[in-house]
VEXDREN-2710 file (C-alpha; in Angstrom, 1 decimal):
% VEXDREN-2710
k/r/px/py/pz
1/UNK/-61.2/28.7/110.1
2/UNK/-60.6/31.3/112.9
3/UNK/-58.0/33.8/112.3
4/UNK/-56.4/34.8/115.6
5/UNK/-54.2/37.5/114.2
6/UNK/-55.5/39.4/111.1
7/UNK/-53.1/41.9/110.8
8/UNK/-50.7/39.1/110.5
9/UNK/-52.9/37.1/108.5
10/UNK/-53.4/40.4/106.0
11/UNK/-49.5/40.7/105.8
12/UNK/-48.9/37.7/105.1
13/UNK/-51.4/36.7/102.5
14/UNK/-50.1/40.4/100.9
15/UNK/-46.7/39.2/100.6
16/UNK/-47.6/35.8/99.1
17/UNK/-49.8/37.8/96.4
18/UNK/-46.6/40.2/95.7
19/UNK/-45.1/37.1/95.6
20/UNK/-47.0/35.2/93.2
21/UNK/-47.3/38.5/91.0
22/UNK/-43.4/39.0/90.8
23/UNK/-43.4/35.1/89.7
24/UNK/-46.2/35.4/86.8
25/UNK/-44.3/38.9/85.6
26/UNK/-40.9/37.1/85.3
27/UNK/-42.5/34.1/83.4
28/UNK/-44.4/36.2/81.2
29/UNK/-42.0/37.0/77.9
30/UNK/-40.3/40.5/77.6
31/UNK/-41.8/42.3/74.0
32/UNK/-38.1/41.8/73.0
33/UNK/-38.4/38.1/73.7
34/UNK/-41.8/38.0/72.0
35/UNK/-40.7/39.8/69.2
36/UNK/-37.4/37.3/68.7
37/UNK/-39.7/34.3/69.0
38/UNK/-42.2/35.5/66.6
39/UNK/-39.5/36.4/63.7
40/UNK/-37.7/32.5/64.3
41/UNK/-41.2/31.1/64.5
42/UNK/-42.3/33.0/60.9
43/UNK/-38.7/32.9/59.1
44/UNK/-40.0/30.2/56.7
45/UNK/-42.8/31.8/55.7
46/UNK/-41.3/35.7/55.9
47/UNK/-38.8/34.0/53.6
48/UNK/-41.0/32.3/51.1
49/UNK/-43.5/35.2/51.1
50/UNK/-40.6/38.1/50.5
51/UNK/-39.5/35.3/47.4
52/UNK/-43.0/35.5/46.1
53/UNK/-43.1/39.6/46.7
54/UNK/-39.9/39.0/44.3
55/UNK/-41.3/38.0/41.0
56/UNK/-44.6/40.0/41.5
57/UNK/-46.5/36.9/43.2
58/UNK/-49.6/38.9/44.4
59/UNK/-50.3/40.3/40.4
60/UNK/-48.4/37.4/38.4
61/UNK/-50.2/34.6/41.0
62/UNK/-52.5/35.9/42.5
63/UNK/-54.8/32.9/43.6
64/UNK/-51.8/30.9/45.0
65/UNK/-50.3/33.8/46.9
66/UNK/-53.6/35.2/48.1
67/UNK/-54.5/31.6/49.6
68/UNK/-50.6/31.7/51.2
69/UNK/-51.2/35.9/52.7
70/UNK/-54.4/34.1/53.9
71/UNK/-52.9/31.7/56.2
72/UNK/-50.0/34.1/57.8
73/UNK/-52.7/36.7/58.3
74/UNK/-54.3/33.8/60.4
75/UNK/-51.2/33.2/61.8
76/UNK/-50.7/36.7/62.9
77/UNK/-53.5/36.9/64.6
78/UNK/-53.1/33.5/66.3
79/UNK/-49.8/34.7/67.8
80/UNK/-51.0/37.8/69.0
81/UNK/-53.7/35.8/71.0
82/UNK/-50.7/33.5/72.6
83/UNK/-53.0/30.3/70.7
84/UNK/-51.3/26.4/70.6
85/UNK/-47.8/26.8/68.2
86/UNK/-48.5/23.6/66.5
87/UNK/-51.5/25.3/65.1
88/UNK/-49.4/28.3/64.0
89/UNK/-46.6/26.8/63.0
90/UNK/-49.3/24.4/60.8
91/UNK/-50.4/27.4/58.9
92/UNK/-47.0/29.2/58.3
93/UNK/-45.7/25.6/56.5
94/UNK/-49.0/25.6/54.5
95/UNK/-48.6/29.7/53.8
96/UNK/-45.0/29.2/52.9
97/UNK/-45.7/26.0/50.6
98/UNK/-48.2/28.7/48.7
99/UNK/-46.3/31.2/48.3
100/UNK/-43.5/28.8/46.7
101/UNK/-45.9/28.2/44.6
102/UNK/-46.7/31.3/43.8
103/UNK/-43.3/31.8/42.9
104/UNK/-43.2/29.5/40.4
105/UNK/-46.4/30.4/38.5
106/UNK/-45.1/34.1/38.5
107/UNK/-42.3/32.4/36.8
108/UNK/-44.4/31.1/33.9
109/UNK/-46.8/34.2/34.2
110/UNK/-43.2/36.2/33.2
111/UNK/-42.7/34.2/30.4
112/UNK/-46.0/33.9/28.7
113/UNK/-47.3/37.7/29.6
114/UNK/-43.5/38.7/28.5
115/UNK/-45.6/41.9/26.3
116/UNK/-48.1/42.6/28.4
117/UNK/-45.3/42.5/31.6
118/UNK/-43.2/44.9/29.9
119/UNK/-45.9/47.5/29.0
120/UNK/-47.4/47.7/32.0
121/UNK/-43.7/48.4/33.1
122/UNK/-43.8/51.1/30.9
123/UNK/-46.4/52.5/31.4
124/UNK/-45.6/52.6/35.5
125/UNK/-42.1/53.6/34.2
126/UNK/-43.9/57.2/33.2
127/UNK/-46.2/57.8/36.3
128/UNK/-49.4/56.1/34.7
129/UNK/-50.8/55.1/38.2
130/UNK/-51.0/58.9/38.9
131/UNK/-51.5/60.9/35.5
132/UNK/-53.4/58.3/33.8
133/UNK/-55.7/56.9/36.8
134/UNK/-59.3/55.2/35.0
135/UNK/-56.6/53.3/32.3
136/UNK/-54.1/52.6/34.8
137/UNK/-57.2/51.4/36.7
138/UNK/-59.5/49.7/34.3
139/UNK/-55.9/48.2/32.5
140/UNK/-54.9/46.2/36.2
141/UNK/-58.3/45.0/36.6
142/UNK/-58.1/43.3/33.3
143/UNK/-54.3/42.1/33.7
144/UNK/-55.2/40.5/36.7
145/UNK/-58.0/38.5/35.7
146/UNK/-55.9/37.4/32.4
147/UNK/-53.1/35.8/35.8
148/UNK/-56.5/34.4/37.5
149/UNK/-57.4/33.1/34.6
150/UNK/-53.5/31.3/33.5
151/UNK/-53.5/30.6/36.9
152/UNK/-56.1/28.1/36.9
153/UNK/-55.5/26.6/33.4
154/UNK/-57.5/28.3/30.6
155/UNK/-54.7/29.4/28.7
156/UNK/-56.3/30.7/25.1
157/UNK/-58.8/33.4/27.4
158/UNK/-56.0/34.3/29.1
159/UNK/-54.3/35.4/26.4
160/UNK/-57.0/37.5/25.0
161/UNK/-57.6/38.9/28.0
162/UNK/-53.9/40.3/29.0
163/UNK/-53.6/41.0/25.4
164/UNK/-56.3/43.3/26.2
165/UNK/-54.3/44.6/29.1
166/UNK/-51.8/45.6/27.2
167/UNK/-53.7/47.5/24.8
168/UNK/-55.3/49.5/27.8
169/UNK/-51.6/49.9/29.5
170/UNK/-50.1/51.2/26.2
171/UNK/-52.8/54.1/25.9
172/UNK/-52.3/55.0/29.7
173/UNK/-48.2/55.3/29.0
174/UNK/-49.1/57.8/26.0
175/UNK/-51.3/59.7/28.6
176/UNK/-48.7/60.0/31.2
177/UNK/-46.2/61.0/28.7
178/UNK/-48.2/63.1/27.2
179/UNK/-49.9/65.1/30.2
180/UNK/-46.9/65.2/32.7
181/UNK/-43.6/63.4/31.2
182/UNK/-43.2/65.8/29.0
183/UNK/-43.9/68.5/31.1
184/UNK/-41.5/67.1/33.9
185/UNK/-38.5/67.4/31.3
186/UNK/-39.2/70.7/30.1
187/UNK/-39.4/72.1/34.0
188/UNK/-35.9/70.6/34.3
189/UNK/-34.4/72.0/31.3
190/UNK/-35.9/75.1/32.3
191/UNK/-33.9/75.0/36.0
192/UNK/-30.7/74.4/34.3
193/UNK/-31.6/77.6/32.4
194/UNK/-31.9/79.6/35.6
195/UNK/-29.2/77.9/37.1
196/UNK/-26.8/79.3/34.3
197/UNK/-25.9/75.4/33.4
198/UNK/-25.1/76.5/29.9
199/UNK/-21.7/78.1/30.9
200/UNK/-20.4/74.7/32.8
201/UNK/-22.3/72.1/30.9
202/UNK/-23.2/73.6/27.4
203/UNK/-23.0/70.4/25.2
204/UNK/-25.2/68.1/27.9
205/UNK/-27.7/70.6/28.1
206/UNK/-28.0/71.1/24.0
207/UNK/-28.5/67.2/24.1
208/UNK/-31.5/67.6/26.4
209/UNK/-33.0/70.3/24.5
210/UNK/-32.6/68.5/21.4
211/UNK/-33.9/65.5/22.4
212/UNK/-36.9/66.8/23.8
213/UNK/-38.0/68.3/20.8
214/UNK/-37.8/65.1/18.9
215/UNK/-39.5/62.9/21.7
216/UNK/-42.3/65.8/20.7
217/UNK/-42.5/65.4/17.1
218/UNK/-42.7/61.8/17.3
219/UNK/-45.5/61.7/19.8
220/UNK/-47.6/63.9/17.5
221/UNK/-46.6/62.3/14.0
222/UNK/-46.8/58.3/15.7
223/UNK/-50.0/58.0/18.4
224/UNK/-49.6/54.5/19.3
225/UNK/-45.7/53.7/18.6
226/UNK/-45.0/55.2/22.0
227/UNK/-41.7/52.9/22.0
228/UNK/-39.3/55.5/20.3
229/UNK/-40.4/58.7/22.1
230/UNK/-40.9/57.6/25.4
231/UNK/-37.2/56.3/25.6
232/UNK/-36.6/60.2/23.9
233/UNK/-38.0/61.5/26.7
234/UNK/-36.6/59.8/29.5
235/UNK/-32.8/60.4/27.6
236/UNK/-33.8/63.9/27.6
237/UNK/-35.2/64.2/31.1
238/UNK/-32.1/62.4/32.1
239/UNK/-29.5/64.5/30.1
240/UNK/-30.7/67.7/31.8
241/UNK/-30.4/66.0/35.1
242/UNK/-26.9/65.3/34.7
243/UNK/-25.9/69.2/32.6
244/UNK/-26.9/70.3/36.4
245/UNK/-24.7/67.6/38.3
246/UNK/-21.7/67.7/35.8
247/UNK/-22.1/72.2/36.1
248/UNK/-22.3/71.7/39.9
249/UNK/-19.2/69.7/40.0
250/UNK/-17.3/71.5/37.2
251/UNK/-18.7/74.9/39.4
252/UNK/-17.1/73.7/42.6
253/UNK/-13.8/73.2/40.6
254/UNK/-13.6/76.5/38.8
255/UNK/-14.3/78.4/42.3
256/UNK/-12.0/75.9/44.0
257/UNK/-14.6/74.5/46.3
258/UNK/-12.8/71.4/45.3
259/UNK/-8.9/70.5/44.0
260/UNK/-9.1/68.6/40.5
261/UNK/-7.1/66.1/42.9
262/UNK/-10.2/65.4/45.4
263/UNK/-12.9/65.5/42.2
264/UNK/-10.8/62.4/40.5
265/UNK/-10.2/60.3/43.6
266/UNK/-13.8/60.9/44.8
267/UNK/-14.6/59.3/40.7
268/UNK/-12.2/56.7/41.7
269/UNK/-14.1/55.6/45.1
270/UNK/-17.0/53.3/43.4
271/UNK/-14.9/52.4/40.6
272/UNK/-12.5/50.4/43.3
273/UNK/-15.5/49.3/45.5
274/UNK/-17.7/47.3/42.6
275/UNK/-14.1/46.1/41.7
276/UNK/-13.8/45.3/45.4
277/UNK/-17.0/43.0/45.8
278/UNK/-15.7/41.3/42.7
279/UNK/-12.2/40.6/44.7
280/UNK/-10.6/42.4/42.3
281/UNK/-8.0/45.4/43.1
282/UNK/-8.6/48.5/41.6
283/UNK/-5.5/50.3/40.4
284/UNK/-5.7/53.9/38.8
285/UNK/-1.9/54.8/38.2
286/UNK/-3.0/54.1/34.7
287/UNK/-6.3/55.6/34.8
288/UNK/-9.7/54.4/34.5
289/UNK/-8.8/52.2/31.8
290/UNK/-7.5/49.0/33.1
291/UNK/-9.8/48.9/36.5
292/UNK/-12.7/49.0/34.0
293/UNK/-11.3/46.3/31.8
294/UNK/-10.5/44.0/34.6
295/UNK/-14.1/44.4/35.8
296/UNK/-15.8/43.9/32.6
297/UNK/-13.3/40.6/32.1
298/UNK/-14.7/39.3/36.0
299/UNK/-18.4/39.8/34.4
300/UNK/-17.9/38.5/31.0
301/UNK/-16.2/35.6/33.2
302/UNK/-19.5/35.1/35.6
303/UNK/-21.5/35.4/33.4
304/UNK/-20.0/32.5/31.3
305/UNK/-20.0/30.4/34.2
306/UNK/-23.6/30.7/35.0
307/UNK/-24.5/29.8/31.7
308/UNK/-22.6/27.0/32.1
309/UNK/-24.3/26.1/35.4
310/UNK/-27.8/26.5/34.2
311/UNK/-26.7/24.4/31.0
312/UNK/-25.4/21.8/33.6
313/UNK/-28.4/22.1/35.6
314/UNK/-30.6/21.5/32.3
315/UNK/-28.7/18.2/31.5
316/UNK/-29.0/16.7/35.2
317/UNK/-32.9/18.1/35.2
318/UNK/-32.8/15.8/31.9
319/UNK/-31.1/13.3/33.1
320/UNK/-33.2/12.9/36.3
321/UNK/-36.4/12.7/34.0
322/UNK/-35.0/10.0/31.9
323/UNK/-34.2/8.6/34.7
324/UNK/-37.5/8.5/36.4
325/UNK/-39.3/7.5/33.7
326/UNK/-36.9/4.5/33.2
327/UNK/-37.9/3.5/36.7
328/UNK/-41.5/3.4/36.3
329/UNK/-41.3/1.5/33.0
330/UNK/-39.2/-0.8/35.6
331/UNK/-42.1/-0.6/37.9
332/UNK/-39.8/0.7/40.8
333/UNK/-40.6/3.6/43.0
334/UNK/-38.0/6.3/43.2
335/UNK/-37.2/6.5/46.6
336/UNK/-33.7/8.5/46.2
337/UNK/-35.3/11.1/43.8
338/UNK/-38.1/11.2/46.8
339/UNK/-35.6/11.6/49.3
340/UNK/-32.9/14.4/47.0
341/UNK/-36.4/16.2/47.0
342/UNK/-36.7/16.1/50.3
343/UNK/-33.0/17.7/50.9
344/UNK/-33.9/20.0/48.5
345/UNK/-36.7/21.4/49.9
346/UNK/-34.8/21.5/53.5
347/UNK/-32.2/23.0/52.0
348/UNK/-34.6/25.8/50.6
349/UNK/-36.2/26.2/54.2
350/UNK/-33.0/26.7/55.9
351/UNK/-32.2/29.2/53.0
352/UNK/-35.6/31.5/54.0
353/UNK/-34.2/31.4/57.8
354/UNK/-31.4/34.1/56.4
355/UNK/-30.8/37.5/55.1
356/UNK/-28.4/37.6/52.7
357/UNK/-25.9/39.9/55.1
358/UNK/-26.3/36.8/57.5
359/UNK/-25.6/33.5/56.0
360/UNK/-25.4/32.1/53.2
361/UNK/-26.7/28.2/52.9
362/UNK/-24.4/26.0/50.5
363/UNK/-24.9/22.2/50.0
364/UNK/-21.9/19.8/49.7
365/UNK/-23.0/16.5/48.6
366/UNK/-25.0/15.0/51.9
367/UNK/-23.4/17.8/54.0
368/UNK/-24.5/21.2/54.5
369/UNK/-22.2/24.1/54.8
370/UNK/-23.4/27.4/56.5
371/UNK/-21.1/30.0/55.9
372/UNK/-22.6/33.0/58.7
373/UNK/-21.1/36.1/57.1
374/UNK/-23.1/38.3/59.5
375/UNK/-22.0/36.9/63.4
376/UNK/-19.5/39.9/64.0
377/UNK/-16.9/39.9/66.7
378/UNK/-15.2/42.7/68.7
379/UNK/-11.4/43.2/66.9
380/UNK/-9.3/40.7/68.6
381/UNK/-12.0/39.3/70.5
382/UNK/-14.0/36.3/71.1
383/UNK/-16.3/37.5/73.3
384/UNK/-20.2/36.6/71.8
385/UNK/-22.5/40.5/71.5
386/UNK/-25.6/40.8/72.5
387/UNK/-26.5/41.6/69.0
388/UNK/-25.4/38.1/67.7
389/UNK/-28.2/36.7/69.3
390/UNK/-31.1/37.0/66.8
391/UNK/-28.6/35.8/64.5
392/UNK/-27.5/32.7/66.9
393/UNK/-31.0/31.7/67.5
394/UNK/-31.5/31.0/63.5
395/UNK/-28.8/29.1/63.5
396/UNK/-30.1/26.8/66.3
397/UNK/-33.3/26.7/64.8
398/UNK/-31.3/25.2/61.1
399/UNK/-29.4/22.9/63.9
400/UNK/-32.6/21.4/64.8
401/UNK/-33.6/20.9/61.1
402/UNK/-31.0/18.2/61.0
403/UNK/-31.0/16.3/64.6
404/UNK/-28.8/13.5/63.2
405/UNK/-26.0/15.5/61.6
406/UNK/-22.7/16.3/63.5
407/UNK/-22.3/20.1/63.7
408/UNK/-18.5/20.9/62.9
409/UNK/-18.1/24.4/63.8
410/UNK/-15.3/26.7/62.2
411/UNK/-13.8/29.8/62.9
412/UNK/-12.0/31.8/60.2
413/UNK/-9.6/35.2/60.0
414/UNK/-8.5/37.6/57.5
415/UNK/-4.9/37.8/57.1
416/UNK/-4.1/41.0/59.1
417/UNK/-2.0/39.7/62.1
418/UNK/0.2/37.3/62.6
419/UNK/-0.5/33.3/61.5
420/UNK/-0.1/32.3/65.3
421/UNK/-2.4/35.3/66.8
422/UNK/-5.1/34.7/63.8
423/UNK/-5.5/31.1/64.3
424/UNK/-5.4/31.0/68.1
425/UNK/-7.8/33.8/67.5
426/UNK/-10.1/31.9/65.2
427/UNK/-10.2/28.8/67.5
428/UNK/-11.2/30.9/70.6
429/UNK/-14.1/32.3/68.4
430/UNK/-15.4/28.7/67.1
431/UNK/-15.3/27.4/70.2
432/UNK/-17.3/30.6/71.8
433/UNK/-19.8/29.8/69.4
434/UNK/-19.7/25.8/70.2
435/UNK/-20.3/26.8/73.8
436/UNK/-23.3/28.7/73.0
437/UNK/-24.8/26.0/71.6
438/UNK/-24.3/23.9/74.4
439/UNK/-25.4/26.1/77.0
440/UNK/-28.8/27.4/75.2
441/UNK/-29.6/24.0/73.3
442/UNK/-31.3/21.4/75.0
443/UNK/-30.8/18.8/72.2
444/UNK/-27.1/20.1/71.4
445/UNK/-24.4/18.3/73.1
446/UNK/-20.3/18.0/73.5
447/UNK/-20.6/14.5/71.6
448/UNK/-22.1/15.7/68.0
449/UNK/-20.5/18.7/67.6
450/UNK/-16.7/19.6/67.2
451/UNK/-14.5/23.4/66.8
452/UNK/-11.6/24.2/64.9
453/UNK/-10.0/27.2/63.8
454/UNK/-8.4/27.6/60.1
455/UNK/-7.0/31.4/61.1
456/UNK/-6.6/33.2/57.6
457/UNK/-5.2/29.8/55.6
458/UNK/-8.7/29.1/54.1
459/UNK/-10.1/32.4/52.2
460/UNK/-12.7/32.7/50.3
461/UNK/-12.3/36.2/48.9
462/UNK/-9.8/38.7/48.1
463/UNK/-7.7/39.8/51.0
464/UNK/-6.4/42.5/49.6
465/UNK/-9.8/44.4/49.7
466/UNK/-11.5/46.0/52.6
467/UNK/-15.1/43.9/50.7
468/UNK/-12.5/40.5/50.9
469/UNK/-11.1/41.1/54.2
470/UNK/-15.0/41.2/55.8
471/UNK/-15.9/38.0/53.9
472/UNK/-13.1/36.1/55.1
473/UNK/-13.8/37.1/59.1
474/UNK/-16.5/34.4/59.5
475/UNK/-17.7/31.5/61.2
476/UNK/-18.7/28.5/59.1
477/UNK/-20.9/25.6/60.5
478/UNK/-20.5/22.8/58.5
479/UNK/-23.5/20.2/59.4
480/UNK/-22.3/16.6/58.6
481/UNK/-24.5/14.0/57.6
482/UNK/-24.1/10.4/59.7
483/UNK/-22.8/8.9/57.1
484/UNK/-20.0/11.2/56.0
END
């Protein structure tokens, strides 16, 4: 080829190079984009692993949870070298399904190590990584073989050998206490000394002191009941903490850095917010007295009820056994224990997609119901923030978990505002959120999914309380199952 004009020819070829460069730059992802897809792509596994981090996995399971860090370490480092996604995602499923499992066999590990758990607890409880190093050291080593050993089924050795553990972890508790606990409580009593804490806070001070000096008799008269002393010391190391708060505060008062006024209502501020959280409304023109009874009734009240759950959840576990077993006398496959399974498990994913500030994941019968506490809006506003997005983009990815299902989306108000403002208000937010869908989805259309808006009529908490108020501003997206 001739080329009659190379200064033409130069410019030209230039620009198509800037050209082509400007293209590949705009195609490549930001590192914000990256980032994004790299926490949707891992939420599964994130979600299973942090679950597993939970109970301990990496001590209490370790060959399960080791095989599941494994995998997302593999993962990682496929991501980072842009390889296929099927291949990643591949791993992150297998990683998660590990560290489920690792869950569980912490689980049982709790249960039958229950001793050796709780003095190794202890013994951390008193600094025995750091003041009592070779025990500490020599006592992990053995605790973890005795979870290898469970682990893979030889239950009698691995016994002996966390009972062995625990022997180890209860001599490296004495040593911290001994060398540093003790020393730790008599530096603080000693501060409150020089900090003249005996004029404000006399009585809580005498307390530390005297409990101190028992924790020391008992630790020379008992060597190896460490039980008694240990929770001596920690009383005392904790009563001298609080003389200096309570001389501090009583301090401020007498040189009128604070009115009596200001100390009680600033007592009264967590008081009202745990009562708060529990939509209850704390009320103090009687004192502490009835907020605090009120409180303890709500606990004493969930508490029941879970009880009651986990016995119902006993009976249906039992009843789906009996069940099961009748089958296969019956010779029939259980195809809809398979397939409730199934939705569990999905159910379970979806879950691992979410912090806790974000969503929250309910199932109602073949439906699912997810209630997105976290997708803020401007006051009065329905315009979608840029800081929505991450959040949005989990959502799509539970969407596509459940191709078939009609996505009903809601909007919801607290009950500051007028009825007519709140639900024309909540209808202009569900459908924001419907149109997002459409416009980023490519599988999301007009024709499976729906908006409404329920203004404040449907609460779910406490209006009355700033903690209620927050809970009731949400969006719900309620996935319907094709037969419902």
């Amino acid at each position: 080829m001739i080329v009659r004009h190379p200064s033409r020819f130069l410019n030209s070829l230039s620009t198509l190079l800037s050209i082509a460069l400007m293209s590949l730059c705009l195609a490549l992802p930001t590192f914000a984009e990256e980032s994004e897809l790299k926490k949707t792509l891992f939420a599964s596994a994130t979600g299973a692993l942090k679950e597993a981090n939970k109970v301990q996995g990496s001590i209490l399971a370790p060959v399960s949870y080791g095989k599941g860090a494994d995998l997302y370490r593999s993962a990682e480092k496929r991501f980072e070298k842009n390889r296929r996604v099927s291949t990643i995602e591949a791993e992150l499923a297998e990683a998660a399904q590990y560290f489920r499992q690792a869950t569980k066999a912490a689980k049982i590990t709790q249960l039958t190590f229950k001793s050796t758990i709780q003095a190794r607890k202890d013994a951390e409880g008193v600094g025995a990584e750091k003041l009592a190093g070779e025990e500490w050291r020599k006592a992990e080593e053995r605790f973890l073989l005795a979870t290898r050993t469970l682990e893979t089924g030889n239950m009698a050795r691995a016994k002996t050998r966390a009972s062995d553990a625990e022997k180890i972890y209860r001599d490296a508790e004495l040593t911290a206490i001994k060398g540093n606990y003790l020393n730790q409580t008599r530096a603080m009593i000693e501060k409150a000394n020089k900090m003249k804490v005996k004029k404000f806070a006399p009585d809580t001070l005498a307390r530390a002191t005297e409990l101190l000096a028992t924790a020391e008799k008992e630790l020379s008269e008992n060597r190896y009941d460490t039980d008694y002393p240990r929770s001596l010391v920690k009383e005392a190391f904790y009563q001298a903490k609080h003389s200096i708060y309570l001389a501090q505060q009583i301090q401020a008062l007498d040189e009128r850095e604070i009115s009596a006024e200001q100390l009680i209502l600033k007592m009264e501020q967590p008081v009202a917010s745990i009562a708060g959280n529990l939509d209850l409304v704390a009320e103090f023109d009687q004192g502490f007295e009835a907020p605090v009874a009120a409180i303890n009734e709500k606990i004493e009240a969930l508490q029941n009820d879970s009880y009651e759950l986990g016995e119902l959840k006993n009976k249906m576990s039992a009843l789906e056994q009996d069940y099961a077993m009748l089958e296969n006398k019956l010779g029939i496959q259980s195809e809809r224990l398979q397939m409730e399974e199934e939705a569990r498990e999905r159910i379970q994913r979806i879950t691992e997609y979410f912090e806790r500030d974000e969503a929250i994941v309910l199932r109602q019968g073949n439906d699912v119901l997810i209630r997105v506490v976290g997708l803020n809006f401007n006051p009065g506003s329905a315009q979608i923030n840029s800081e929505n997005f991450a959040l949005l983009s989990k959502l799509e990815q539970a969407i596509n978990a459940y191709p078939d299902y009609t996505v009903v989306v809601e909007g919801h108000t607290d009950s500051f505002g007028s009825d007519a403002t709140n639900q024309a208000l909540s209808l202009d937010r569900a459908r924001a959120v419907r149109q997002y869908f459409l416009v980023n989805m490519d599988n999301f259309s007009a024709s499976r999914s729906e908006a409404f808006g329920y203004g404040e009529s449907r609460p779910i908490a406490n209006n009355e309380t700033p903690e209620g108020r927050k809970r009731n501003r949400r969006i719900d997206l309620l996935l319907k199952a094709p037969s419902s």
